[in-house]
TORMARKOL-231654 format. One record per residue (C-alpha): residue in one letter; residue number from 1; x, y, z. Coordinates in steps of 0.2 Angstrom, whole numbers, plus 5000, padded with zeros to 4 digits. Each point is the difference from the previous one (the first is absolute). Last residue first. Layout:
N
REC  rest  nr  px  py  pz
REC  a  NUM  X  Y  Z $
...
% end
This chain:
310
REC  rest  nr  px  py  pz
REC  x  310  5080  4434  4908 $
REC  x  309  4984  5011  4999 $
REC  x  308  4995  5009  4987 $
REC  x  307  5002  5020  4998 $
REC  x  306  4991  5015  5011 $
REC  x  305  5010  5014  4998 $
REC  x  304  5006  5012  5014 $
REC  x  303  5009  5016  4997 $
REC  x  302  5012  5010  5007 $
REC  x  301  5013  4983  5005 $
REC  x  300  5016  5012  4996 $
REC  x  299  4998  5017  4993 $
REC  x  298  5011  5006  4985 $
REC  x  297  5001  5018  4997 $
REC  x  296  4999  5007  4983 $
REC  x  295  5005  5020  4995 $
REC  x  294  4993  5009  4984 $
REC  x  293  5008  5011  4990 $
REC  x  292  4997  5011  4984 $
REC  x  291  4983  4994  4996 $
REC  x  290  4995  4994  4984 $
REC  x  289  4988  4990  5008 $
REC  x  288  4991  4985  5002 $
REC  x  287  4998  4983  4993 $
REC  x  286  4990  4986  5009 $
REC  x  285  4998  4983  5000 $
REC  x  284  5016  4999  5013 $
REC  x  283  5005  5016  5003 $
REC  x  282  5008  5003  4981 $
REC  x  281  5011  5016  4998 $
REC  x  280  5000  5019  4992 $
REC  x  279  5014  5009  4998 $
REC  x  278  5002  5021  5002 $
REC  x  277  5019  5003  4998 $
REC  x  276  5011  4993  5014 $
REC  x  275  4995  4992  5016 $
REC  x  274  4998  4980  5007 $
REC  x  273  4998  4999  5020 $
REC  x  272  5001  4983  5009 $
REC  x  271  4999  4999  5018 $
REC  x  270  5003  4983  5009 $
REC  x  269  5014  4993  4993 $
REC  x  268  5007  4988  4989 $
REC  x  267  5010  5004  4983 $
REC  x  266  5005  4995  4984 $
REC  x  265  5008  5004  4985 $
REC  x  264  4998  4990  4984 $
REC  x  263  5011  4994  4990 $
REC  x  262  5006  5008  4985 $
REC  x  261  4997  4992  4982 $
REC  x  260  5015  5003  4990 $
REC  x  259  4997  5007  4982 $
REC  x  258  5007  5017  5004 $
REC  x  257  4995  5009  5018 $
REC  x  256  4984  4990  5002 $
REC  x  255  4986  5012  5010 $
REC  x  254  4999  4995  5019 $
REC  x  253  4989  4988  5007 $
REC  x  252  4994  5005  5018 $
REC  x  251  4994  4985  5012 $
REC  x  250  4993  5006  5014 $
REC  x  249  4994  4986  5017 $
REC  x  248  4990  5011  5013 $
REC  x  247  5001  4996  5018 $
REC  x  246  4987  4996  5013 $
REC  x  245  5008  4980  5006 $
REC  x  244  4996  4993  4984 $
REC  x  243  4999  5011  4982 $
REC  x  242  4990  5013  4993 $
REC  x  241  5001  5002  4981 $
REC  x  240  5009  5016  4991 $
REC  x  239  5007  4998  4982 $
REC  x  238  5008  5014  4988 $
REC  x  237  5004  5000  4985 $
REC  x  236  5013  5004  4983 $
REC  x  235  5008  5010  5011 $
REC  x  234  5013  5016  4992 $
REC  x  233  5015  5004  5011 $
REC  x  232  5004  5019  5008 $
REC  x  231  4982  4999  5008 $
REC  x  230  5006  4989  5012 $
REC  x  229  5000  4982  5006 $
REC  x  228  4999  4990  5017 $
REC  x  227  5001  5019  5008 $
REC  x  226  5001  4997  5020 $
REC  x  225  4985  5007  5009 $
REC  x  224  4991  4984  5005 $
REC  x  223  4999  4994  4983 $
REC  x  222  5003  5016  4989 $
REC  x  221  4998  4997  4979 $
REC  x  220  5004  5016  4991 $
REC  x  219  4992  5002  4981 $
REC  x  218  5003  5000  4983 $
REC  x  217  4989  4989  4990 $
REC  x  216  5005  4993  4983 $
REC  x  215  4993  5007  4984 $
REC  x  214  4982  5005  4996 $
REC  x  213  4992  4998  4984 $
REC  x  212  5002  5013  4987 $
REC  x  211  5005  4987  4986 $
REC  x  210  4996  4983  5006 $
REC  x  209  5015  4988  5001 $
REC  x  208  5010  5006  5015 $
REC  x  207  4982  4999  5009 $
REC  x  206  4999  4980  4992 $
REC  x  205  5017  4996  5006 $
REC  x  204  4994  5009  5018 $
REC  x  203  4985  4992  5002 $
REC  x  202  5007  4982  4997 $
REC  x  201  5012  5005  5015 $
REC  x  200  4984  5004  5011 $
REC  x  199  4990  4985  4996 $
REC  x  198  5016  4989  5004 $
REC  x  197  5004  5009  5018 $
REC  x  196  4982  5002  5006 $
REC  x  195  4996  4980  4995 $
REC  x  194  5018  4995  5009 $
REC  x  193  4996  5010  5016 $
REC  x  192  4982  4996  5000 $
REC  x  191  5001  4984  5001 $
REC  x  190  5016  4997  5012 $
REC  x  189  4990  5013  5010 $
REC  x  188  4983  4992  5000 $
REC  x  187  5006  4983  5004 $
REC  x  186  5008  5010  5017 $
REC  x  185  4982  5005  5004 $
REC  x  184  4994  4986  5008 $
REC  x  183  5015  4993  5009 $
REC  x  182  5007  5016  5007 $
REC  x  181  4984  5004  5007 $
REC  x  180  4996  4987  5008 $
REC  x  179  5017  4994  5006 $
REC  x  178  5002  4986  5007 $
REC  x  177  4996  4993  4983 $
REC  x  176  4981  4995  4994 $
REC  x  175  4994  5011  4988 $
REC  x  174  4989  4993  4989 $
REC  x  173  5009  4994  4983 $
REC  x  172  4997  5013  4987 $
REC  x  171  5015  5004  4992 $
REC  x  170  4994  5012  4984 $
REC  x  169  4998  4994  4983 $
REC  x  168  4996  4983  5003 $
REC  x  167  4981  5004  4991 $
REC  x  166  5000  5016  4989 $
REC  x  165  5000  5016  5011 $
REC  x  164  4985  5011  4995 $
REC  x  163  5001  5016  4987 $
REC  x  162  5006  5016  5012 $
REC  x  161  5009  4991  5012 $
REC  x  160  5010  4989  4988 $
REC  x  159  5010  5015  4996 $
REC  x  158  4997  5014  4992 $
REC  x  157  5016  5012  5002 $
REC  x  156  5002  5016  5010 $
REC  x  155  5016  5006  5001 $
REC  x  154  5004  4998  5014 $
REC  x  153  4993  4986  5006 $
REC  x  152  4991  4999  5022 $
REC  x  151  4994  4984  5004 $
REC  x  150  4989  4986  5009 $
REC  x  149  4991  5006  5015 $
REC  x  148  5003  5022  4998 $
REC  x  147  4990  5011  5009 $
REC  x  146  4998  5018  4995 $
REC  x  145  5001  5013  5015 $
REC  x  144  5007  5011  4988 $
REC  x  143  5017  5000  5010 $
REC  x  142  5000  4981  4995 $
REC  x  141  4994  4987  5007 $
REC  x  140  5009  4980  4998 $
REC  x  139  4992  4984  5005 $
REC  x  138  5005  4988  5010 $
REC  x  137  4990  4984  5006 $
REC  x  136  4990  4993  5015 $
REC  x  135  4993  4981  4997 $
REC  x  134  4982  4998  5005 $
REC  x  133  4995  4981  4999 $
REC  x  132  4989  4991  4989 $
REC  x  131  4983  4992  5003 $
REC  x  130  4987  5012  4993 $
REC  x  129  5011  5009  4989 $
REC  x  128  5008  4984  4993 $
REC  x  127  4983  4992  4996 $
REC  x  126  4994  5017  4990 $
REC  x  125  5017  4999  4992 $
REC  x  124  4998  4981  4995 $
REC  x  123  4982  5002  4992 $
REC  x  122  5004  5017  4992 $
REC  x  121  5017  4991  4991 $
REC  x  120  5014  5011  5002 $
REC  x  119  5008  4996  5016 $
REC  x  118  5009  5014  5009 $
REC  x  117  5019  4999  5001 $
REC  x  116  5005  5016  4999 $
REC  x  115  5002  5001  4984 $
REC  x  114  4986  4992  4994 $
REC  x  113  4992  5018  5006 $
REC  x  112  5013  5009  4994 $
REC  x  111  4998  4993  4980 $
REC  x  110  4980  5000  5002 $
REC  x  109  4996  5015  4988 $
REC  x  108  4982  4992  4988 $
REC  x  107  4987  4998  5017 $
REC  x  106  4998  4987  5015 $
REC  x  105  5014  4996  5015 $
REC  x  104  4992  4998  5016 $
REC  x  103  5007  5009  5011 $
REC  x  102  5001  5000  5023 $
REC  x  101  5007  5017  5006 $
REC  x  100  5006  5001  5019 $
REC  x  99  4996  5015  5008 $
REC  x  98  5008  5007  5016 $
REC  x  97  5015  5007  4994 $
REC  x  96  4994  5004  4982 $
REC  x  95  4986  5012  5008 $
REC  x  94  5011  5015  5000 $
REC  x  93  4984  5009  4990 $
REC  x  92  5011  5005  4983 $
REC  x  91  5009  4981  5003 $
REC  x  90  4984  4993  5000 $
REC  x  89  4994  5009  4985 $
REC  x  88  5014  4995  4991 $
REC  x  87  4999  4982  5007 $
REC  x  86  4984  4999  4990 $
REC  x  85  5005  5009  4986 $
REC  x  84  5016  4988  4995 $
REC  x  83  4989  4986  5004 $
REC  x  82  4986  5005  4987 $
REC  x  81  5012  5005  4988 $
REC  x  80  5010  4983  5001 $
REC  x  79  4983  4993  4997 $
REC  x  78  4982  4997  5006 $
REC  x  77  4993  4991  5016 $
REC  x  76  5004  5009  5016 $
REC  x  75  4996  4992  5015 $
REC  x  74  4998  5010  5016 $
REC  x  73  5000  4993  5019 $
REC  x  72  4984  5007  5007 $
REC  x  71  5004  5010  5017 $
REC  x  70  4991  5015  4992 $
REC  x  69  5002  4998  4980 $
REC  x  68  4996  5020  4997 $
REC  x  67  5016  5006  4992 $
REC  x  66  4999  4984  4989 $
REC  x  65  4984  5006  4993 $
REC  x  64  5002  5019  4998 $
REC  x  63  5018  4996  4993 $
REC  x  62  4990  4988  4986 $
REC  x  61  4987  5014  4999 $
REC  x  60  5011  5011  4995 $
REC  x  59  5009  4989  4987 $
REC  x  58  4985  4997  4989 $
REC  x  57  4985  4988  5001 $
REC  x  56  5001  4993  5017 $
REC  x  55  4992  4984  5002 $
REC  x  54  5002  4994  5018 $
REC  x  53  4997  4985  5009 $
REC  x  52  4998  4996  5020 $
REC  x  51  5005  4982  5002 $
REC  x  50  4998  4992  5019 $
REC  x  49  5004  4984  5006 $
REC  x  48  5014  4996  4986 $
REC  x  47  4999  4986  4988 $
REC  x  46  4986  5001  4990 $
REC  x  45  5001  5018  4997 $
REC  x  44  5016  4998  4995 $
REC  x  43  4998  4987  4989 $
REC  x  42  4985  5008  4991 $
REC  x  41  5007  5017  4999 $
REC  x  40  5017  4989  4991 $
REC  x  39  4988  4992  4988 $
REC  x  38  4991  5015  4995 $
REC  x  37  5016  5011  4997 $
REC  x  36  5007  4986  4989 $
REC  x  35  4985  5000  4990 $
REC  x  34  4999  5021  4997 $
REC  x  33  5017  5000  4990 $
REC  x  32  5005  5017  4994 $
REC  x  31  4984  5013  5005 $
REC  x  30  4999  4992  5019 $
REC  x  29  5019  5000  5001 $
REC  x  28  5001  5020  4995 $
REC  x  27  4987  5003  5011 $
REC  x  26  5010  4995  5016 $
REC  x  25  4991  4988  5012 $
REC  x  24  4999  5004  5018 $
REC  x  23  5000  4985  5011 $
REC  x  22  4999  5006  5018 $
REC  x  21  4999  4984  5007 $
REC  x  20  4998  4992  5021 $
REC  x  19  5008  4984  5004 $
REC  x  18  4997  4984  5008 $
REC  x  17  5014  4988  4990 $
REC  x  16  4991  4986  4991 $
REC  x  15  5000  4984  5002 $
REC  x  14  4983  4999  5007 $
REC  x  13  4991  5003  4983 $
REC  x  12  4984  5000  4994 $
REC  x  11  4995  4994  5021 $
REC  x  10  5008  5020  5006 $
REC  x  9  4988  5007  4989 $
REC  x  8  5010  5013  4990 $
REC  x  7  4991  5018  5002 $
REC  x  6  4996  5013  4985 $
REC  x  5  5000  5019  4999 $
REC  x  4  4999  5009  4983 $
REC  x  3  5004  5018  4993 $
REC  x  2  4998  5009  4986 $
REC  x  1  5009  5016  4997 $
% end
């Protein structure tokens, strides 16, 4: 893992907020676009006091890296897979509490990042990291000890996670409500509820079309032990994305009964648990499973982002 140290003269720029960088740059975002992870190191390291940079070359030595930032303030520049693993390990060391996370979006899955409202260019990402503002937001965890920032979707459909969001996808204004949380993340939710809800309908006509495919799931939805559905009525899907104030938002969406679409049913609470036969589900970029349950618990403010000021 290579590794570089550089100092911002105070006279290059006085603007800049005194810092000390951890940027660790994912491997994944060196192989995919090489330019844009040269410009950001060079902002960076013009900009703060201090820049320590690391080169890991496999997902090891990324944790080895970030594990070992001292009182440096770490930067990751890669992707949603990048942040996902980052605040991952974190969560796994019960560092989230004490460690705000500054991004710089680079690589081909950027759909959560834009998400939550981090720029896209490497230029205005770098600039936003150096003087931005640490904004505490909700994830969910789940009785795997996985973290959740974006969404939970049963089943689980590609969405734009997987291939890059196109531009005005996602809301992306910087948070700036009462409410950090609430405000930077509630773009995400409308997005993801309606993305979740029309991929996994399409799914379905095309399962009912495919010889052998599967059918309709059947499984029990508890939010904070009351059943929202039950294994009794088939689900077409299943969505999960943490909401304000440390509470999940679930939107379950039944199988038609005749040619009338049914609305969907849905819930607020803080523990989600989805069971029935062996499943598997969409954390975010990721798809895990089949497993025959698995319980969410939202957490309010239980993770700190570094996003532009204003």
């Amino acid at each position: 893992m290579a590794e570089v140290a550089t100092s911002a003269s105070s006279s290059a720029n006085s603007s800049a907020r005194s810092d000390q960088l951890l940027v660790v740059v994912d491997p994944v975002a060196r192989r995919t676009d090489g330019e844009s992870v040269r410009i950001a190191k060079d902002v960076l390291s013009a900009g703060a006091s201090s820049t320590k940079v690391c080169l890991p070359d496999d997902g090891e030595e990324f944790a080895r890296a970030l594990r070992r930032r001292g009182s440096r303030r770490p930067v990751v520049v890669g992707d949603d897979r990048a942040l996902l693993r980052a605040v991952g390990l974190l969560h796994r060391h019960r560092e989230l509490a004490e460690c705000a996370l500054s991004v710089v979006p680079v690589g081909p899955v950027l759909g959560l990042t834009r998400s939550l409202g981090l720029p896209s260019g490497a230029v205005a990402a770098a600039r936003a990291v150096l003087d931005g503002a640490e904004r505490r937001l909700d994830l969910l965890v789940d009785d795997s000890d996985g973290v959740v920032l974006g969404a939970v979707g049963i089943p689980p459909v590609a969405g734009h996670g997987d291939e890059g969001a196109p531009a005005g996808a996602h809301g992306d204004a910087p948070p700036g409500a009462p409410h950090p949380a609430s405000a930077a993340v509630r773009p995400w939710l409308r997005t993801c509820r309606s993305l979740v809800r029309t991929l996994a309908s399409s799914r379905t006509v095309r399962a009912a079309a495919a010889p052998g495919s599967a059918g309709p799931a059947r499984l029990r939805v508890e939010v904070d032990g009351v059943t929202l559905v039950d294994l009794d009525r088939p689900v077409q899907g299943v969505s999960v994305v943490p909401g304000a104030g440390g509470v999940a938002e679930v939107e379950v969406r039944p199988v038609p009964v005749g040619v009338a679409q049914e609305p969907p049913l849905t819930a607020r609470g803080r523990t989600v648990t989805v069971s029935g036969a062996h499943f598997r589900y969409r954390a975010d970029a990721v798809v895990s499973g089949p497993v025959g349950t698995r319980t969410w618990v939202a957490r309010e403010g239980a993770w700190g982002l570094t996003l532009p000021a204003g």
